[in-house]
C-alpha positions in Angstrom: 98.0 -106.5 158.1 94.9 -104.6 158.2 96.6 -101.6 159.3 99.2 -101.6 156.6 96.2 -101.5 154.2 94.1 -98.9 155.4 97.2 -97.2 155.3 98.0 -97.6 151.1 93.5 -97.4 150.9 94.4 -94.0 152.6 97.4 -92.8 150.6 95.9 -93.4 147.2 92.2 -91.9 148.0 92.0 -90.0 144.5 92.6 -86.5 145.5 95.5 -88.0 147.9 96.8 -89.9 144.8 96.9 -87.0 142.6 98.6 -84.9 145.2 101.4 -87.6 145.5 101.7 -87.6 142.0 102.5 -83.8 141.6 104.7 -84.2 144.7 106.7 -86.9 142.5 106.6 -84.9 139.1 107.3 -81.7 140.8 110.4 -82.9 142.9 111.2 -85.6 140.3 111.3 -88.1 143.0 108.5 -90.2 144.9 108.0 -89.1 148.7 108.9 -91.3 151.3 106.4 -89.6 153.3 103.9 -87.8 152.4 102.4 -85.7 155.4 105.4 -83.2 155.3 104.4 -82.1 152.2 100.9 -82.2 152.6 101.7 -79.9 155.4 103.1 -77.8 153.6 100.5 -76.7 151.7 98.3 -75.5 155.0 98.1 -71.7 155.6 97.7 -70.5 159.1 94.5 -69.2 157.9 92.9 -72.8 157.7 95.0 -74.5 160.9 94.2 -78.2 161.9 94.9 -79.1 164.8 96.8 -82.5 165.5 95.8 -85.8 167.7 97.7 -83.8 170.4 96.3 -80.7 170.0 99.5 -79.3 168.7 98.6 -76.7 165.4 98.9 -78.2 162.2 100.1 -75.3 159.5 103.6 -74.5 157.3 104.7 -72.5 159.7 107.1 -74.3 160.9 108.3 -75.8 157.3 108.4 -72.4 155.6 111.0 -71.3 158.3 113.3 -74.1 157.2 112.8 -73.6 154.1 113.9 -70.1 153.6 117.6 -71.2 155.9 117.4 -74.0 153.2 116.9 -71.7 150.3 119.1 -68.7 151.4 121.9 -71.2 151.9 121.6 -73.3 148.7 121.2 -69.9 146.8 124.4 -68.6 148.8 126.4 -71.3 147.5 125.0 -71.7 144.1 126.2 -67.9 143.6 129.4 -68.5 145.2 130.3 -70.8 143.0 129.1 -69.2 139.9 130.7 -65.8 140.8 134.3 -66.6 141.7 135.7 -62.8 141.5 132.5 -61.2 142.9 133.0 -59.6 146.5 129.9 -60.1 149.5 128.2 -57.0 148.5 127.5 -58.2 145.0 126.7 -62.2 146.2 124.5 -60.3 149.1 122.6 -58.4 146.4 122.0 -60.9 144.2 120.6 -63.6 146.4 118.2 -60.9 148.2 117.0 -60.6 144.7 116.7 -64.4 144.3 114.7 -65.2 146.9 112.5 -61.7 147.5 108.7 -62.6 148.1 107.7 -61.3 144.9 110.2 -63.9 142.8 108.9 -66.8 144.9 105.3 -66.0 144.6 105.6 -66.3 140.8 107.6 -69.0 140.4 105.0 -70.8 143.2 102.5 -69.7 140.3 104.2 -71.0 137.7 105.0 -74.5 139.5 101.5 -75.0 140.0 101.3 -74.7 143.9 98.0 -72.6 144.2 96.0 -75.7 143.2 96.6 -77.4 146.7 96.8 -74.2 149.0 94.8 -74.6 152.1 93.7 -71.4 153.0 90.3 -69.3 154.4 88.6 -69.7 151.2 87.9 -65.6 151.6 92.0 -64.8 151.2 92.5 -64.1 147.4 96.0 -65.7 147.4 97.3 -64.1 144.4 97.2 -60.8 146.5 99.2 -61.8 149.4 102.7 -63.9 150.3 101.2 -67.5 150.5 102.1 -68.7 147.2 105.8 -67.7 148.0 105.1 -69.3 152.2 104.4 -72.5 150.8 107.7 -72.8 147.9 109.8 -72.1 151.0 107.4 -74.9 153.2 107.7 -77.3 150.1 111.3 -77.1 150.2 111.5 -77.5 153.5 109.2 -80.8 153.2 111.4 -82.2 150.5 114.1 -81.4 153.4 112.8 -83.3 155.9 111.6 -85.7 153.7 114.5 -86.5 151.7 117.5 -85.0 153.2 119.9 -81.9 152.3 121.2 -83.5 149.0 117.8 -84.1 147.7 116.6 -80.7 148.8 119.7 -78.7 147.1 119.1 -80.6 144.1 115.4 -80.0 144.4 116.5 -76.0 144.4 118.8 -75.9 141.6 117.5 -78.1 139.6 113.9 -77.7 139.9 113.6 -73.7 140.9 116.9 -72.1 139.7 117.4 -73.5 136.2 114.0 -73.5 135.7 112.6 -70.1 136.7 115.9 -67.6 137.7 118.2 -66.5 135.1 120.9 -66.0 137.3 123.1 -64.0 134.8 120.2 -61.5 134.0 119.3 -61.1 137.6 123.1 -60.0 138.5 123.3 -57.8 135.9 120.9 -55.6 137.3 121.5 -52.2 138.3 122.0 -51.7 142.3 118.5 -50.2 143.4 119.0 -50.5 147.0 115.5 -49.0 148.0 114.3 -52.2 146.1 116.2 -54.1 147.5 115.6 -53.1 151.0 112.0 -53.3 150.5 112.2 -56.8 148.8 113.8 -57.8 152.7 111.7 -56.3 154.6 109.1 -58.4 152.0 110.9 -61.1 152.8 111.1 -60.7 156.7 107.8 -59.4 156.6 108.9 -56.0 158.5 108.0 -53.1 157.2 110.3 -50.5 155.6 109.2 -46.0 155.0 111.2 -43.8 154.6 111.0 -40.1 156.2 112.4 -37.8 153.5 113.2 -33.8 154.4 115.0 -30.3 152.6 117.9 -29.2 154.4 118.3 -25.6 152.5 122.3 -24.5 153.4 122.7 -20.5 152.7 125.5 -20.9 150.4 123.4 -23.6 148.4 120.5 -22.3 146.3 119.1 -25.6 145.6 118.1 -27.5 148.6 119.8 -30.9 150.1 117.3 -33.5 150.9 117.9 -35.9 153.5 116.2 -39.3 153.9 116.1 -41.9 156.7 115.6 -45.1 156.1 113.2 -47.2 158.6 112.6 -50.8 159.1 109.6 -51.8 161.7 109.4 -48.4 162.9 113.5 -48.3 163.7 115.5 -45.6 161.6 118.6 -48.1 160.5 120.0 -45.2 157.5 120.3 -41.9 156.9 121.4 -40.4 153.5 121.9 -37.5 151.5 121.4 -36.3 147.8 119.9 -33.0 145.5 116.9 -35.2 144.5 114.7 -37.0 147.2 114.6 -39.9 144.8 119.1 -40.4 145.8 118.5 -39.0 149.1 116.6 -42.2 149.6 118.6 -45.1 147.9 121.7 -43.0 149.8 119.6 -44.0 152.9 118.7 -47.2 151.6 122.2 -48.1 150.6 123.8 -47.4 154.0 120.6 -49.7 155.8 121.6 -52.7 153.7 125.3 -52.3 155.2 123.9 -51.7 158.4 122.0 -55.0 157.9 124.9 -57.0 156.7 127.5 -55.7 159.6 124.5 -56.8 162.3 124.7 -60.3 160.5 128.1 -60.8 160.8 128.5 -59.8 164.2 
């Protein structure tokens, strides 16, 4: 019995209630438990370490996350675009679910209140608003299961914060777009740009190669550097795709 109530003495300290609280308004559900999402909230920066010495961070959560994420978006597109082909579904979700998008809408949601992080890490200025939406969701994952999580995702994140129409609508930039997944994948991406002068061209043919972690993936060809580049950019991204589905 005594147990038990150090347990609930515990749970409902006051900053430990209030956090449960947001967890509940936030997901629009009470936790079961509430350590996965407390969790989830812990940068690398300020790891714990656990009764067994294992680290304690949202490492491990944030990787769940983003397969939970990328496969809810995948499917909320899929269904809302009927007559779109992979190329278009492809774009759109890398859009969705860049590093950029999340850390705003992890702004907006209110997460940077409960970060856990080396108090000298100005958070705003780095990817850990947008590490711990994908840790969160994959709290409310473990947590709660994959129906609560996908309606946690579309109901919560997507109708909220993405206006899924405007984002499709936008014109293909695939440098963008390959930088926002390298973001994502936190690899880097440059691109080595060059003139080719042919004799029977006056103006000069610039070529560009596209390189992710150091690893030329594209190579493209245009009369400004500017298309040279989202030649080479385009031609990485199918690169990318073919690699996945292999």
């Amino acid at each position: 019995m005594i147990k038990p109530l150090l347990h609930i003495i515990k749970l409902f300290s006051p900053r430990r209630g209030k956090f449960y609280s947001f967890i509940r308004d936030l997901t629009g559900e009470k936790p079961v438990d509430i350590q996965p999402y407390e969790l989830a909230f812990i940068h690398k920066s300020a790891m714990k370490r656990g009764t067994d010495h294992r680290p304690l961070n949202n490492e491990r959560l944030e990787y769940l996350g983003d397969a939970m994420l990328g496969a809810i978006v995948a499917n909320v597109l899929y269904q809302q675009f009927p007559n779109k082909n992979e190329g278009f579904l492809t774009k759109t979700r890398s859009r969705i679910v860049n590093r950029g998008r999340l850390n705003g809408i992890a702004l907006k949601m209110g997460l940077g209140q409960w970060i856990d992080a080396q108090s000298k890490i100005d958070i705003a200025q780095t990817s850990i608003l947008g590490d711990a939406l994908e840790a969160l969701i994959g709290a409310v994952y473990v947590d709660k299961g994959y129906q609560a999580c996908e309606l946690f995702v579309t109901e919560r994140i997507l109708n909220q914060y993405v206006d899924l129409k405007a984002v499709a609508k936008r014109d293909s930039n695939y440098k963008s777009l390959l930088i926002e997944l390298g973001q994502k994948n936190k690899q880097s991406v440059h691109f080595i740009t060059e003139e080719k002068h042919l004799s029977d061209v006056v103006a000069p043919i610039f070529v560009a190669r596209a390189a992710v972690d150091g690893e030329v993936i594209g190579q493209g060809e245009g009369f400004s550097k500017k298309e040279a580049q989202q030649n080479a950019a385009k031609a990485a991204l199918e690169k990318l795709r073919n690699d996945e589905v292999k």
